[in-house]
N, C-alpha and C positions, 0 to 999 in steps of 0.2 A: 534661136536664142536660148542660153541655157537658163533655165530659172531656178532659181534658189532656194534649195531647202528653208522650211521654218527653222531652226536653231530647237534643239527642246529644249525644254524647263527645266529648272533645277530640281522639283518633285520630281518630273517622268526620270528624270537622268539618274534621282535617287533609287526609287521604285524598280528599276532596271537593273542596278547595283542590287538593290535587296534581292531581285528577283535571280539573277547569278549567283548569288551567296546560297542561296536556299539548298544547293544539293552542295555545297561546299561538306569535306570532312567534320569542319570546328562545328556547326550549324548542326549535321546531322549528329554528332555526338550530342551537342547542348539538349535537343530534341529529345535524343533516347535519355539521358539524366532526368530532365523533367518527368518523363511516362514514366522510368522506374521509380521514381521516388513520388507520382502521383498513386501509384498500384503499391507501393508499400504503404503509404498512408490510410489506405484505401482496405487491405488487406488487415493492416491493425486494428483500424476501425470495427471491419467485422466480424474480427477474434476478439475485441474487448465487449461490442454487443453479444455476439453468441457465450460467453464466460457468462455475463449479467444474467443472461436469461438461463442459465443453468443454475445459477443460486438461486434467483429466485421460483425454477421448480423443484429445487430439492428443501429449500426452506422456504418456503411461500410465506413466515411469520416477520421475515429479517425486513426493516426497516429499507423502499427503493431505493432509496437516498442513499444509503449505510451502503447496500449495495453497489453503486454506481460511483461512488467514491472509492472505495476499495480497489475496485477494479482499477478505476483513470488513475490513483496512485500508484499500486504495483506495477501495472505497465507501463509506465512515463520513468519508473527506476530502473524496470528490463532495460529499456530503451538507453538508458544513460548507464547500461553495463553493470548492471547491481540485481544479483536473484535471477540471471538470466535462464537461471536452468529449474528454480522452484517450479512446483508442481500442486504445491496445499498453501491454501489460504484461511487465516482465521482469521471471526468478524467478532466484533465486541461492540455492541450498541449502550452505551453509557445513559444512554437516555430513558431507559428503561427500566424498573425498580430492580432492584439487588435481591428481589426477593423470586425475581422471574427469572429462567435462563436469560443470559442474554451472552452468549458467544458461542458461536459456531465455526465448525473445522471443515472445510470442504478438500476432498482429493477432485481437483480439477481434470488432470489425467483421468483417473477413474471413472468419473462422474458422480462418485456417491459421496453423502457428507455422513461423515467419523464421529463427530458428536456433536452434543449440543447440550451446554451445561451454565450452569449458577456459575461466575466469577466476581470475585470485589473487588471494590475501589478502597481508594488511600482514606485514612482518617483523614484527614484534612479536607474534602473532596465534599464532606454535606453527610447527608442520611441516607434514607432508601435510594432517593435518584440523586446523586451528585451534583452539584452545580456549579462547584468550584475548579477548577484542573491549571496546572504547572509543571515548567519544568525546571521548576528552582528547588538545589538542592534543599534537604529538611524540611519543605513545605509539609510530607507527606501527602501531597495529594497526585494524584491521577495525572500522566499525561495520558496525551490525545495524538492521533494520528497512526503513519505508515513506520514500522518497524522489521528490521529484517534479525530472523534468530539466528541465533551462535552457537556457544559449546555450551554443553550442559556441565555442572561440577555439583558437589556433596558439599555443601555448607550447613549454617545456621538450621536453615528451614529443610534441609532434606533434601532428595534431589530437585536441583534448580537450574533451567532453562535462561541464559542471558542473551539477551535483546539489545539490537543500535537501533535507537531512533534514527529515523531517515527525515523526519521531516522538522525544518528549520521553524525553527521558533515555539513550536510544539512538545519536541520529545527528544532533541539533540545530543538532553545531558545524560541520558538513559544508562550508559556504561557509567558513567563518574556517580550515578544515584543508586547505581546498584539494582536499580529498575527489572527484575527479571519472572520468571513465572515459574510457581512453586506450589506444590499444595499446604494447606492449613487447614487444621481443625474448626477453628471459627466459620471457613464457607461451610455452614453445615443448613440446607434449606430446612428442615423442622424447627432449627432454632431460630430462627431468623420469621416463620410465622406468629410467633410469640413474642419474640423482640419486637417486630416493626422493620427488622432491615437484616440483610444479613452482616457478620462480621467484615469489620473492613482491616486494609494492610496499611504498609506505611509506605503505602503505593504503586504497589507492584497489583499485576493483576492475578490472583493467586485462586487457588480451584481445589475443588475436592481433594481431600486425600486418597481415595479410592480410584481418583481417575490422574491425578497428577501424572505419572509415569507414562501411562501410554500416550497422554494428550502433550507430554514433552517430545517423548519419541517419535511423535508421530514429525513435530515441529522442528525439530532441531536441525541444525546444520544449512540455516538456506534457505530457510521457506520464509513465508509474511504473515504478519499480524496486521491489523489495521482496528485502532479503534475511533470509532464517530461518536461523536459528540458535539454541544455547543463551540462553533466558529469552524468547524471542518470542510466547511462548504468548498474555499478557496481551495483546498486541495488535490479538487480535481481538474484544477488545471496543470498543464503539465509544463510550469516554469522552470527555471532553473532557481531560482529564489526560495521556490517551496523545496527544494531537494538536500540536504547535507551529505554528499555520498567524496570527498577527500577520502577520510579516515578511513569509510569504510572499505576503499578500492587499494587503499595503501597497507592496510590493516584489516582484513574481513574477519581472522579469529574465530575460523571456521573449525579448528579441529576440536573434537570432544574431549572432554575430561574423564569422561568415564564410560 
């Protein structure tokens, strides 16, 4: 007498099915997409910790925070095709009195940091430590965040470094404000111990005269700023919401003026 198989289940029968599929083509490519895109994330990750811990041994004074923002925004703009090939990064801690350096220049390549110097903020922006920051034109004061530099030109202030805000809601209107970095006589740190603060701009983040030039040079064409201050936190995440980079991909405005 012949006796009759069980019938399988509709799991075994699935399970079966999955387990056939498993060395299929579509399967094994799905497979490898995942591993490379878990080893690039994986890979960023520990180029944007090994960058961190290089500022913070060549500047052990820079605010972690400062640091670690910096970074998760430059790299979340690489990542979205903007600055892909910079190699210097400047840090600007607004939280810090105007009478104390607070920006520094790192050559990341390199390893070594370029300088480390006094810069102001906007009138509008407070006294010694700022408390105010916008990016509405005329305010005169200070934005905040991830900026990528442009072409340098001879204006008003001398030679002058122009800067895109990169980051939404922070520093957007940067070109339309005129926002750029330049030197002035007013960042003059002796005077500014007798004042109470140093001289401020009408918003731009502007530096010695003596060092202007080469801390343009060094920035120009490509590289990042990043300044932290009050609400920067969110910035290190790496949305698309915190990002403005259109204009910039369509318009970068790289080439120098002079």
């Amino acid at each position: 007498m012949q006796i009759a198989k069980p019938a399988r289940s509709n799991r075994s029968a699935h399970h079966a099915e999955m387990g056939e599929n498993n060395g299929s083509p579509a399967w094994r490519l799905s497979s490898w997409l995942l591993s490379a895109v878990s080893a690039c994330l994986l890979a960023s990750a520990q180029v944007r910790a090994d960058e961190t811990a290089l500022i913070r041994k060549l500047a052990p004074e820079i605010n972690p925070v400062a640091v670690t923002e910096a970074i998760s925004a430059m790299k979340c703009a690489q990542q979205s095709g903007v600055g892909e090939l910079a190699s210097r990064l400047a840090i600007i801690d607004y939280t810090i009195p105007s009478r104390e350096p607070r920006l520094w220049v790192i050559d990341l390549e390199q390893e070594k940091l370029l300088f480390e110097e006094h810069v102001a903020h906007g009138q509008g922006s407070g006294g010694d430590i700022p408390d105010m920051f916008s990016d509405r034109n005329g305010s005169h004061q200070t934005s905040l965040g991830l900026f990528l530099t442009a072409a340098t030109y001879q204006g008003g202030n001398g030679y002058s470094l122009r800067l895109r805000g990169l980051s939404k809601g922070f520093n957007e209107s940067a070109m339309q404000r005129l926002i750029v970095m330049h030197g002035a006589e007013y960042v003059n740190p002796d005077a500014a111990e007798s004042m109470g603060r140093l001289g401020r701009s009408w918003g731009c983040p502007a530096v010695r005269t003596e060092v202007a030039r080469p801390i343009i040079d060094t920035l120009k064409l490509g590289q990042f700023i990043y300044a932290h201050g009050p609400g920067t936190a969110g910035l290190s995440a790496c949305k698309t919401e915190n990002l403005v980079l259109a204009d910039v991909t369509a318009n970068p405005g790289l080439s120098s003026d002079s």
